[in-house]
C-alpha positions in Angstrom: 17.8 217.0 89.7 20.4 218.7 87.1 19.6 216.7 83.6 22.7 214.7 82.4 24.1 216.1 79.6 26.6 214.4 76.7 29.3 216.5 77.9 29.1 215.1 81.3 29.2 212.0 80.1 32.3 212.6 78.4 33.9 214.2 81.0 33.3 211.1 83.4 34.4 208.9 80.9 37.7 210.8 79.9 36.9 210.6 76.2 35.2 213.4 73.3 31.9 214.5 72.9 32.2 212.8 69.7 33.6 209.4 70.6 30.5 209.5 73.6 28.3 210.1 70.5 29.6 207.0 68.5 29.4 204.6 71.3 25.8 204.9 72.0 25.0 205.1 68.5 27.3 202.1 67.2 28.8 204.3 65.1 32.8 205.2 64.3 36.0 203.4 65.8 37.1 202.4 68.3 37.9 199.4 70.1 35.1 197.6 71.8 36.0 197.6 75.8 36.3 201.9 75.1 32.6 201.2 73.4 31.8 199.0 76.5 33.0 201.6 79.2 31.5 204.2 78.0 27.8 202.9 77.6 28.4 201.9 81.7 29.0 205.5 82.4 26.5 206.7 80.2 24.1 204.3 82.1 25.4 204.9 85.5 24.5 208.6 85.4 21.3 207.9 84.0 22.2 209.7 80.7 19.3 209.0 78.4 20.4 209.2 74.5 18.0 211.2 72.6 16.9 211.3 68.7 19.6 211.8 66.5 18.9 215.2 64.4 19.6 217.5 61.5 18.8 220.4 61.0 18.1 221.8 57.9 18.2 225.8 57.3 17.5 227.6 54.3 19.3 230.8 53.1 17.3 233.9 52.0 18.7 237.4 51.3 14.9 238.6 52.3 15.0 240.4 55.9 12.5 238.0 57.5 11.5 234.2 57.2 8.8 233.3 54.5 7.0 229.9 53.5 9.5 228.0 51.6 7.2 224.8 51.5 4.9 226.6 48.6 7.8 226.6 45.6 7.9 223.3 44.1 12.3 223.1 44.6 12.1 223.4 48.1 9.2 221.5 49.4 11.0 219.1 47.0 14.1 219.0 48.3 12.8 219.1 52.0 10.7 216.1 52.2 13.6 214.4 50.4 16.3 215.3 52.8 13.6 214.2 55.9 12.8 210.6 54.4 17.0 210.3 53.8 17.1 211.8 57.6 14.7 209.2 59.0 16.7 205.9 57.0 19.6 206.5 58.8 17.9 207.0 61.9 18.0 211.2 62.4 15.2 213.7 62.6 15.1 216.2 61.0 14.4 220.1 62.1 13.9 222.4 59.5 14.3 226.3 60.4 12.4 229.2 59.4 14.0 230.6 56.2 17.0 232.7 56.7 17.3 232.0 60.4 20.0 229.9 62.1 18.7 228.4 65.3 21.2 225.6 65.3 22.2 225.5 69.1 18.3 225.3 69.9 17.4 222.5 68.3 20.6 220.6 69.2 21.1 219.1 65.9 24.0 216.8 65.4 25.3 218.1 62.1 23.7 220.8 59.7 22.2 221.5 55.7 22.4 224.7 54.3 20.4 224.6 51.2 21.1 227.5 49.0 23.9 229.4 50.6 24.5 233.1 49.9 27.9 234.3 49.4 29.5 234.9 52.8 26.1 233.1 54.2 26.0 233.8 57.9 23.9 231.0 58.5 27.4 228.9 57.4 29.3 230.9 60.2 26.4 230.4 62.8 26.9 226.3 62.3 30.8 226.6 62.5 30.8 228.8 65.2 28.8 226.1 67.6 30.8 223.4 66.2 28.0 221.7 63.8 29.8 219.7 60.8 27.8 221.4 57.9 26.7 220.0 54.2 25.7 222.4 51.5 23.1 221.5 49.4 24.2 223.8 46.6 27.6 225.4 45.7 28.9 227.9 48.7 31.0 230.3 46.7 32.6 231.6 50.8 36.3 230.9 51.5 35.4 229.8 54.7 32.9 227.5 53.9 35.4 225.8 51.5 35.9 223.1 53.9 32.6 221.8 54.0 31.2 219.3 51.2 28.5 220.2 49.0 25.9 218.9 46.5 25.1 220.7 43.5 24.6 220.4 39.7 27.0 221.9 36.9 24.9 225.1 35.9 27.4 226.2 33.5 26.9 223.2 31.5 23.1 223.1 32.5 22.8 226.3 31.2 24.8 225.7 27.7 22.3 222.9 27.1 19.3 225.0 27.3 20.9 227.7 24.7 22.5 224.8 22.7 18.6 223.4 22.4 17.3 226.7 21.5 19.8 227.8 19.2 19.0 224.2 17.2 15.4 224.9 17.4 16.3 227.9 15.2 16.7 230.9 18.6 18.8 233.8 17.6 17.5 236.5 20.3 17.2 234.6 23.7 16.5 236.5 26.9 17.4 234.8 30.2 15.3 235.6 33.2 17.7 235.5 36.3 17.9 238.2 39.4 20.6 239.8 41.6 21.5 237.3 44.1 24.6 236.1 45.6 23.8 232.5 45.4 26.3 230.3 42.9 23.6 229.1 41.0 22.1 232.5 40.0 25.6 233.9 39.2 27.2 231.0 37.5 23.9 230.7 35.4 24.1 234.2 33.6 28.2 233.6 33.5 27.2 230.9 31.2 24.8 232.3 29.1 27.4 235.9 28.5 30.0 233.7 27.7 27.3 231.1 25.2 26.4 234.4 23.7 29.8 236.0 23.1 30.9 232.8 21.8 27.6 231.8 19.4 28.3 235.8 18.2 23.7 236.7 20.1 23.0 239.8 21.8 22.9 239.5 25.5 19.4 240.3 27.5 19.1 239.4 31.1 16.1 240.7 32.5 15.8 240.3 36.5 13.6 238.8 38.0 11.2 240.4 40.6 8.5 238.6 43.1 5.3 237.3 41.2 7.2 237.1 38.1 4.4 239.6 35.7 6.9 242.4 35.7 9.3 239.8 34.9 7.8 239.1 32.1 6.5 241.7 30.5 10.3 243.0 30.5 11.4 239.7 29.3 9.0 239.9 25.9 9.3 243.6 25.5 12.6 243.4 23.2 10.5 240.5 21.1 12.9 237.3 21.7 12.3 234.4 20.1 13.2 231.8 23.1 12.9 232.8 26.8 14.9 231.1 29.8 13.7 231.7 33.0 15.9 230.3 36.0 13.7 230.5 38.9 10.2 228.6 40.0 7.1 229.7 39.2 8.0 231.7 35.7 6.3 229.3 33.6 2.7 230.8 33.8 3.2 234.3 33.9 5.3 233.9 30.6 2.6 232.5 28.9 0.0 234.6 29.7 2.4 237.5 28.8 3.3 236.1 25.5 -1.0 235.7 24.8 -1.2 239.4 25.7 1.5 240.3 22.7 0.0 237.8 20.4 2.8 235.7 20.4 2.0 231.6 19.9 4.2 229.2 22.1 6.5 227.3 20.4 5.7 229.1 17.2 6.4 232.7 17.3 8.0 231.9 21.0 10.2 228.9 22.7 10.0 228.7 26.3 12.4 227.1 28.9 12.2 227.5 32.8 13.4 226.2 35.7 11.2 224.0 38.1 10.6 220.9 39.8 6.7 221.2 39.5 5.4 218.3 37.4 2.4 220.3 37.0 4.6 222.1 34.1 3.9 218.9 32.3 -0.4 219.8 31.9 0.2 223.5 30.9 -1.0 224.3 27.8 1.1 223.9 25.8 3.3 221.8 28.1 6.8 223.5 29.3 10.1 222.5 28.8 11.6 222.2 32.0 15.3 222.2 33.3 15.4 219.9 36.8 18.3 220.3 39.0 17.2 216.5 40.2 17.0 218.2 43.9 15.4 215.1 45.3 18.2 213.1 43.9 20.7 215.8 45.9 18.4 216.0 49.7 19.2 212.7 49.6 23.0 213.0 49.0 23.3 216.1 51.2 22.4 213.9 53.9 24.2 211.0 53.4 26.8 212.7 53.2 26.6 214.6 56.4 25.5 211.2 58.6 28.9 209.9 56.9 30.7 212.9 58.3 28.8 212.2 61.7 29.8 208.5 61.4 33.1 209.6 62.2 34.4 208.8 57.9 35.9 211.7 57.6 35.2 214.6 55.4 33.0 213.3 52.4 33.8 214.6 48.8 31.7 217.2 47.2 28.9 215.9 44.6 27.9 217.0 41.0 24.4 215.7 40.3 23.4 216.1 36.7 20.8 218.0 35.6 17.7 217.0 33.7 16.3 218.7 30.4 12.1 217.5 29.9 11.7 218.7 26.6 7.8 219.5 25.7 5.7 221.1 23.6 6.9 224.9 24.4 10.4 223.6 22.1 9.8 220.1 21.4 6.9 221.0 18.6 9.1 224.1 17.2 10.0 224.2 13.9 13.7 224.9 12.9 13.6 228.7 11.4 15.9 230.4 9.4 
């Protein structure tokens, strides 16, 4: 026997996939006898309704899928955007970094956490009909249309130099790589346009996997404050700056990126930027089972950042 499927429901019932969706559920508008009628079709076919879902897919410019759980931001925001999923009801599938997969799981609606400039796993979800949330900025024309969650990282990144400069910081070195993503683009925007406008000579050094290189390039032209944007800079920083002598927050001020509160029992402790990410899962999803709720299109979201200031600025003294 042929399993009954949502679309035959709607087809015996004369109405959209989307109003079959909101009857069973209890969800959207619509007048009560529609609601009525079609829970009898539903039921006369022997349509069972199954879990609710999301799916959740992560975007990577790397060729093949890698463990996303192991960086702090990620498993961060992932078990945030399951525990909003399961509130409201909805599982929640995540895919294998940089693979789409939408039409296998049958998810209701989709994330996209970190999308890439023209981010095909964007296209994938519009072209099987899946109402998508970003959970960062997409910078694609066509995914204009969908809402988003994301912090500010032009003003982020203006408080991080603004701290620095106060702490004394006259040569400050930002650690950022080559991606399309917004983030990674509007962050070393910001810090050009700080440094043209605070009169500092401008040093990006990229960022490669494992972070050493990183680095060593980042110490080689003898800053005085470091900002790394990505996860997992923190240590490799310090034991770079040990290996040229240089004393954190003393000869050196350090900033990075991460949602790891093990940054917090370093030695010295490091001041950390937090995009709040947890805070954002949580929004993404909401605002996508809003969407699937049949409330429209939901506004886009600025979250603000978060500046822990420790001992790696916090215990500098202001320098000439």
């Amino acid at each position: 026997m042929q399993k009954v499927r949502i679309i035959d429901v709607a087809a015996a019932a004369e109405v959209s996939r989307a109003t079959v969706t909101n009857a069973l559920n209890g969800t959207g508008r619509m007048s009560l006898a529609t609601r009525v009628r079609v829970r009898a079709v539903a039921a006369d076919l022997g349509y069972r309704v199954p879990v609710r879902t999301l799916a959740l897919g992560v975007a990577t410019p790397h060729a093949k899928p890698w463990d996303v759980l192991r960086v702090p931001y990620y498993a961060t925001a992932i078990n945030s955007a399951m525990a909003a999923a399961h509130r409201h009801g909805y599982g929640l599938t995540v895919l294998p970094a940089g693979t789409a997969g939408w039409e296998s799981v049958a998810a209701d609606g989709a994330i996209v956490l970190d999308p890439l400039t023209d981010d095909f796993l964007t296209e994938e979800a519009a072209r099987v009909g899946l109402p998508v949330v970003h959970l960062g900025r997409p910078d694609a024309p066509a995914a204009a249309r969908n809402c988003w969650v994301d912090n500010d990282h032009e003003v982020g990144t203006r408080v991080v130099l603004d701290h620095l400069a106060a702490l004394g910081a006259r040569r400050i070195t930002l650690i950022a790589g080559g991606g399309t993503d917004h983030y990674t683009r509007s962050s070393i925007a910001a810090y050009r346009a700080w440094c043209r406008a605070n009169d500092r000579a401008v040093h990006v050094v990229e960022w490669v996997p494992g972070g050493t290189d990183s680095a060593e390039a980042a110490l080689a032209s003898r800053p005085d404050a470091v900002y790394g944007i990505y996860e997992n800079l923190a240590l490799p920083l310090l034991e770079a700056a040990r290996r040229h002598d240089l004393r954190v927050p003393d000869d050196l001020l350090l900033v990075c990126f991460s949602e790891d509160a093990g940054y917090a029992a370093m030695d010295p402790a490091v001041t950390t930027v937090s995009h709040r990410v947890a805070t954002g899962a949580r929004l993404a999803v909401e605002a996508l089972v809003a969407a699937l709720d049949g409330q429209g299109r939901p506004p886009s979201v600025v979250v603000p950042g978060r500046l822990d200031i420790r001992a790696s600025t916090g215990g500098a003294r202001h320098r000439d």
